[in-house]
MMTF fields as JSON, N, C-alpha, C and O atoms, coordinates in Angstrom:
{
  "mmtfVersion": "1.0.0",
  "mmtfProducer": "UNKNOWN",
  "numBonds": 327,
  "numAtoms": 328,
  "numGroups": 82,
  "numChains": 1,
  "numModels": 1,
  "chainsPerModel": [1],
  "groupsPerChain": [82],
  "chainIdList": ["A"],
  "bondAtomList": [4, 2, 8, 6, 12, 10, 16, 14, 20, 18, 24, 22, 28, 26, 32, 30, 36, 34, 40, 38, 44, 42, 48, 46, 52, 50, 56, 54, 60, 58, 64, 62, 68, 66, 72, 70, 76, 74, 80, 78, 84, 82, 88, 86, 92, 90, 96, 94, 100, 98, 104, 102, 108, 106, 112, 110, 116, 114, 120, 118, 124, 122, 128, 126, 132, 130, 136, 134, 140, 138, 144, 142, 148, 146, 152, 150, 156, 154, 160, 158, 164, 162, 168, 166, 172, 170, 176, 174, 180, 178, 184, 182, 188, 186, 192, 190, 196, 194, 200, 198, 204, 202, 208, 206, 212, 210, 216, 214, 220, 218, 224, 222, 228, 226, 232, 230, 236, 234, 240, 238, 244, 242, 248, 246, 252, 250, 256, 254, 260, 258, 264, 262, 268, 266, 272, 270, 276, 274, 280, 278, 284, 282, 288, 286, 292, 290, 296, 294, 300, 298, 304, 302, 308, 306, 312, 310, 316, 314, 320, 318, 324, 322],
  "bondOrderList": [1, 1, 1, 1, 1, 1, 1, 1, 1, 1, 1, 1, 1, 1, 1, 1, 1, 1, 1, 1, 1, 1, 1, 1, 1, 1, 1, 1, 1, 1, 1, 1, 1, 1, 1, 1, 1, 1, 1, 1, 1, 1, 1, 1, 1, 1, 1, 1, 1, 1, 1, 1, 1, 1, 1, 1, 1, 1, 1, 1, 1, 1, 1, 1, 1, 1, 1, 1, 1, 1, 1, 1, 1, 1, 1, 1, 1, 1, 1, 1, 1],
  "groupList": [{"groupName": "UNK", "atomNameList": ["N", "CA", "C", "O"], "elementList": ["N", "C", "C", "O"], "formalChargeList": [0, 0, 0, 0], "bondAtomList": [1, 0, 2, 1, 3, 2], "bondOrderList": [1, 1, 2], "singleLetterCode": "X", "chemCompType": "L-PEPTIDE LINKING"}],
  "groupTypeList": [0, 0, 0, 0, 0, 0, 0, 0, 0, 0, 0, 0, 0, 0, 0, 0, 0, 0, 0, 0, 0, 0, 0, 0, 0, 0, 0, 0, 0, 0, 0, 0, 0, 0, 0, 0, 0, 0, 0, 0, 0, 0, 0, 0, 0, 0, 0, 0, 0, 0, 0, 0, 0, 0, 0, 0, 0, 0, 0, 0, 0, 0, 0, 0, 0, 0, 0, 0, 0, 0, 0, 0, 0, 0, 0, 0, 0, 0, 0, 0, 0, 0],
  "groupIdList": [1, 2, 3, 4, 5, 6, 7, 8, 9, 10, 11, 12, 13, 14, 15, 16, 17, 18, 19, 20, 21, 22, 23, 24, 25, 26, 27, 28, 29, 30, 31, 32, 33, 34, 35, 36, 37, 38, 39, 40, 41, 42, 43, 44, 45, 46, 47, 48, 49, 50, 51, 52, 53, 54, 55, 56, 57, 58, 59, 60, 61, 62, 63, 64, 65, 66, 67, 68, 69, 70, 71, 72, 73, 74, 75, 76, 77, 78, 79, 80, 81, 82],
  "secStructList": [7, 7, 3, 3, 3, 3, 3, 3, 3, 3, 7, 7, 7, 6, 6, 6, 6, 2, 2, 2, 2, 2, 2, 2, 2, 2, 6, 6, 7, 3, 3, 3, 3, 3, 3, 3, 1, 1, 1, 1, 3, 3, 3, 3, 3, 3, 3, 7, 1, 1, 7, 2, 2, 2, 2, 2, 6, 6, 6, 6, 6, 1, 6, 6, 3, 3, 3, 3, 3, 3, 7, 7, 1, 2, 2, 2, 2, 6, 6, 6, 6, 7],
  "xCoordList": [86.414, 87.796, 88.482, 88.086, 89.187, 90.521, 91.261, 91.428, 91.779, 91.809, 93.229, 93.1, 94.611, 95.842, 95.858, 95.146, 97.271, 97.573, 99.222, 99.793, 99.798, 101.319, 102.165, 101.637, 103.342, 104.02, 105.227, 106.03, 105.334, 106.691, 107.143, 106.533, 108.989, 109.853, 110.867, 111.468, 110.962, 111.736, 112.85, 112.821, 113.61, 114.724, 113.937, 113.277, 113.952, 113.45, 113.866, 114.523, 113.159, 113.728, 112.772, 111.635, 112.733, 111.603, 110.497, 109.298, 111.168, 110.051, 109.699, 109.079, 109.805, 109.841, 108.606, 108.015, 107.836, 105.928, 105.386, 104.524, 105.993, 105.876, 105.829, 104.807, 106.889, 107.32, 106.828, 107.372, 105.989, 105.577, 104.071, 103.678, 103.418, 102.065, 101.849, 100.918, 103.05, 102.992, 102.872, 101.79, 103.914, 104.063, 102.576, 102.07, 101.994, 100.395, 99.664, 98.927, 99.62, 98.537, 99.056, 98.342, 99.934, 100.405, 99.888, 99.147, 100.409, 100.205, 98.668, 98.269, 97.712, 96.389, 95.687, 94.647, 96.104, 95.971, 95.443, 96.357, 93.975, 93.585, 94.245, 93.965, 94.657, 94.402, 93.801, 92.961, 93.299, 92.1, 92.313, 91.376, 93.44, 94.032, 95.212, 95.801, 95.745, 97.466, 97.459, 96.743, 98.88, 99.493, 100.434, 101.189, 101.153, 102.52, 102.579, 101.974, 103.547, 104.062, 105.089, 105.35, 105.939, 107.114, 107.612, 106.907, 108.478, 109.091, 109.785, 110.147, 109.883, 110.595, 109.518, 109.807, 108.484, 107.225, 105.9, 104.973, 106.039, 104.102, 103.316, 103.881, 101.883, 101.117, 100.188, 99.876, 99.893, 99.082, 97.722, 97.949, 96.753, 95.715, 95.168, 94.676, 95.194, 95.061, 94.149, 93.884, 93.864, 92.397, 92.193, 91.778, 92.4, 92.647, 91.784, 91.069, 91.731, 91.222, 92.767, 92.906, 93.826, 94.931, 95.864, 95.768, 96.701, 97.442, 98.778, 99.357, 98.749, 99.071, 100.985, 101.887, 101.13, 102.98, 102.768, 103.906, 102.047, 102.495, 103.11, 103.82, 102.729, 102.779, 103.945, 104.607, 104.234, 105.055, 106.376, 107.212, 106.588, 107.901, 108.461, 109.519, 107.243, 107.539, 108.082, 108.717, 107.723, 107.753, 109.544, 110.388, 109.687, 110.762, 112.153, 113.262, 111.901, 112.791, 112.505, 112.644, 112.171, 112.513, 113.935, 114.179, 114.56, 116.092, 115.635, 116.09, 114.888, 114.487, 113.873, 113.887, 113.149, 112.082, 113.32, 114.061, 113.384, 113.873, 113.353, 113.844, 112.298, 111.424, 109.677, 109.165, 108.851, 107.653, 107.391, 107.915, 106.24, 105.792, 104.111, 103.514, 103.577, 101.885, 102.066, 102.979, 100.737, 100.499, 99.629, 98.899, 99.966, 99.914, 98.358, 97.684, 98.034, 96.413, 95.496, 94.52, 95.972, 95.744, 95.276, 94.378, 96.376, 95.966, 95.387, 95.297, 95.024, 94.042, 92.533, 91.829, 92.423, 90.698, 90.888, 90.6, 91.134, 91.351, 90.749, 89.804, 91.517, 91.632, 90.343, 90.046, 89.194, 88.485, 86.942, 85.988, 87.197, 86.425, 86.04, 84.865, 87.162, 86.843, 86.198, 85.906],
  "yCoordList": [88.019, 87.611, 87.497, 86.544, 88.069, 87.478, 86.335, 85.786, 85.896, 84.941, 84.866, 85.5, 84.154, 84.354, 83.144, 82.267, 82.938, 81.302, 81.473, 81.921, 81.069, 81.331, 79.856, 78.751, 80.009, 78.967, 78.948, 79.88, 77.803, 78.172, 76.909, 75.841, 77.308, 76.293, 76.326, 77.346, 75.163, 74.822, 73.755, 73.287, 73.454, 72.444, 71.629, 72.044, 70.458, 69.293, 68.708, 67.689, 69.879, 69.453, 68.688, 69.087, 67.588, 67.576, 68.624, 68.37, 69.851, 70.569, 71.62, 72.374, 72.06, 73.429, 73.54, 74.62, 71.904, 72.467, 73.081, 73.941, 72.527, 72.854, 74.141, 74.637, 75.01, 76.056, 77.008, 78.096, 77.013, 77.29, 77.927, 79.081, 76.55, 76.697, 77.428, 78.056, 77.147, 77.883, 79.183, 79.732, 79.947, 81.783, 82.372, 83.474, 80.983, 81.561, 81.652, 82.638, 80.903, 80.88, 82.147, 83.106, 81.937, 83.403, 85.026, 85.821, 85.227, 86.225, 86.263, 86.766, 85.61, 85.686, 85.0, 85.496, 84.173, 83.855, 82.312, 81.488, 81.719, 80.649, 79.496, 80.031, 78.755, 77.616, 77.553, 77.128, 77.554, 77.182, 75.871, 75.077, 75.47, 74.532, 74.701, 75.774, 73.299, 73.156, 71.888, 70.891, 72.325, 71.234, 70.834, 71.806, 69.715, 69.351, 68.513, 67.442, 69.13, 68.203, 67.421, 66.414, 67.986, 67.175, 67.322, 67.632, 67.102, 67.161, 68.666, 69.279, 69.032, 70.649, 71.823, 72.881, 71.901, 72.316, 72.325, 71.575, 73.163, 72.992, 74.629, 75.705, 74.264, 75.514, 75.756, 74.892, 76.785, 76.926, 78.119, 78.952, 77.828, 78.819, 79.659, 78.975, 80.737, 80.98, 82.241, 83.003, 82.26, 83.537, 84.621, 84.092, 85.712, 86.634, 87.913, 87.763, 89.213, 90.295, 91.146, 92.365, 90.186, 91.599, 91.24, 90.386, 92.167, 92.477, 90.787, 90.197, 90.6, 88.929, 89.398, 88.566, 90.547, 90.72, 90.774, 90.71, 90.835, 90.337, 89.003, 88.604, 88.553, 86.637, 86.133, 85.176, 86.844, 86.657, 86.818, 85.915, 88.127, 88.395, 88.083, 88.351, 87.308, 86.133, 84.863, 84.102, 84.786, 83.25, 83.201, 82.327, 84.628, 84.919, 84.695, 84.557, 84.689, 84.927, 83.746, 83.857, 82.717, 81.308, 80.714, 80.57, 80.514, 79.979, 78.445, 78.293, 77.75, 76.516, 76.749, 75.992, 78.229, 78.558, 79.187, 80.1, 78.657, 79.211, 80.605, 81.734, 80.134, 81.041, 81.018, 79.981, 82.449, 82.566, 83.5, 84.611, 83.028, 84.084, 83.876, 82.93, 85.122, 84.652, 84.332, 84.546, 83.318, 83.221, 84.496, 85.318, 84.394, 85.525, 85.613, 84.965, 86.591, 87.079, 86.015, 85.379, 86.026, 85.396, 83.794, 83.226, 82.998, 82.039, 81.682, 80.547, 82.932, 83.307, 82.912, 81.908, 83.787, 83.978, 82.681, 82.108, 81.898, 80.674, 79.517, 78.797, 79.423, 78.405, 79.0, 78.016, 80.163, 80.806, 79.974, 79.456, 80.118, 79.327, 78.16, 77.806, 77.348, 75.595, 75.097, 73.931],
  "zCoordList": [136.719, 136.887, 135.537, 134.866, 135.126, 134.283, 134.434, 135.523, 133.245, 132.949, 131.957, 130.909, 132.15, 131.913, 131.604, 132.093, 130.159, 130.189, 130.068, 129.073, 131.16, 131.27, 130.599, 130.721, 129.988, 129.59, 130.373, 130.418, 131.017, 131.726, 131.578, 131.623, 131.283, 130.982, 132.272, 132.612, 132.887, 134.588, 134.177, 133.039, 134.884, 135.05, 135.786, 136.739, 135.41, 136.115, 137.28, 137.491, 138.311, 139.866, 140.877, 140.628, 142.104, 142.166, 142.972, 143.081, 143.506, 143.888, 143.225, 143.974, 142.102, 141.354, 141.131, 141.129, 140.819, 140.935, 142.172, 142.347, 142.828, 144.399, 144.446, 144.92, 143.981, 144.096, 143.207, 143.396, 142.291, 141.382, 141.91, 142.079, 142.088, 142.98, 144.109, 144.613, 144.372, 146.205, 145.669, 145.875, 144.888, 144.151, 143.773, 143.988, 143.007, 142.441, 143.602, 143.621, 144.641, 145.045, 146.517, 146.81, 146.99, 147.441, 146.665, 147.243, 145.422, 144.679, 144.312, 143.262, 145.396, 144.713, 143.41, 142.977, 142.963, 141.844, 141.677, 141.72, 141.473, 141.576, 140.045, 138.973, 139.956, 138.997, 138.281, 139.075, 137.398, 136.711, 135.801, 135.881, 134.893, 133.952, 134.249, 134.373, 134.419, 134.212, 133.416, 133.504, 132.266, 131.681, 131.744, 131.709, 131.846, 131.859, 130.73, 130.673, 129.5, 128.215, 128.446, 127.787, 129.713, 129.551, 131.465, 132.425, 131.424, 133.211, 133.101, 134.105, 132.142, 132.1, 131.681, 132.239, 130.937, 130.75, 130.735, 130.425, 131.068, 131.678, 131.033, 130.838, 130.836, 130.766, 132.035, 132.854, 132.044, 133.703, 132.736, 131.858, 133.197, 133.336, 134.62, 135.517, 134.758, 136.23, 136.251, 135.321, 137.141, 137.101, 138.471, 139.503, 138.488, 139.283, 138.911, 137.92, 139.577, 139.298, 139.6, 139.493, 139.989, 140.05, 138.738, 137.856, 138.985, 137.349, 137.328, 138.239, 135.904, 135.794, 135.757, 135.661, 135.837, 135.557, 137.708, 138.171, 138.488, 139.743, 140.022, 140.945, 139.174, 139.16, 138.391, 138.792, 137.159, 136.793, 136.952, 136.977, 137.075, 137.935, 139.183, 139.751, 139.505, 140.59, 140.355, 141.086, 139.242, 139.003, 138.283, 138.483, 137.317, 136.686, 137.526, 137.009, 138.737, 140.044, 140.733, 141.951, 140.356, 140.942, 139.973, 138.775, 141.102, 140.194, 138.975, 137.841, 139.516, 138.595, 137.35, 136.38, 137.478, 136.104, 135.09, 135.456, 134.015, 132.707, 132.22, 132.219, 131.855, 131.332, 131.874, 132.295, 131.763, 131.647, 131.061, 131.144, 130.159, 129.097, 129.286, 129.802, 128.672, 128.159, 127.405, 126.607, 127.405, 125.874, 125.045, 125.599, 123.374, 122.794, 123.135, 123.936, 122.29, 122.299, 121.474, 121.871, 120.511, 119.422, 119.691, 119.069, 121.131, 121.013, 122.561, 123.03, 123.225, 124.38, 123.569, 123.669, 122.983, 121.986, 121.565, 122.616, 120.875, 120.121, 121.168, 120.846, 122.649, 123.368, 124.106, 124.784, 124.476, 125.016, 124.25, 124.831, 122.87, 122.168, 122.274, 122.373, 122.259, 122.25, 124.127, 124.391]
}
């Protein structure tokens, strides 16, 4: 399985986790780590064998999500380590 770490920045609504979770786990895509730094951002780790831009351009198209990005490569290998 592969293994993705998405950053996504939301408007602080109260169901957008809701809505968030529901997209991953629809699009195939298990959990593995989630963080929340603040009520507007969170990191998610999630683990699949299908391609991670299914998930995303899902998520891109929730009106509450700002933004979603990967994280770079650089700090994939880094966080793979510890």
């Amino acid at each position: 399985m592969t293994q993705h770490t998405l950053f996504i920045e939301m408007n602080p609504t109260a169901d957008v986790l809701e809505r968030i979770l529901r997209i991953t786990r629809h699009r195939g895509f298990t959990v593995a780590n989630m963080q929340m730094s603040c009520a507007s951002a969170m990191q998610v780790t999630v683990t699949s064998e299908r391609p991670i831009a299914l998930l995303t351009r899902q998520l891109d198209k929730l009106y509450d999500v700002q933004q979603c990005r990967l994280a770079p490569a650089l700090e994939r290998a880094v966080a793979a380590r510890a």
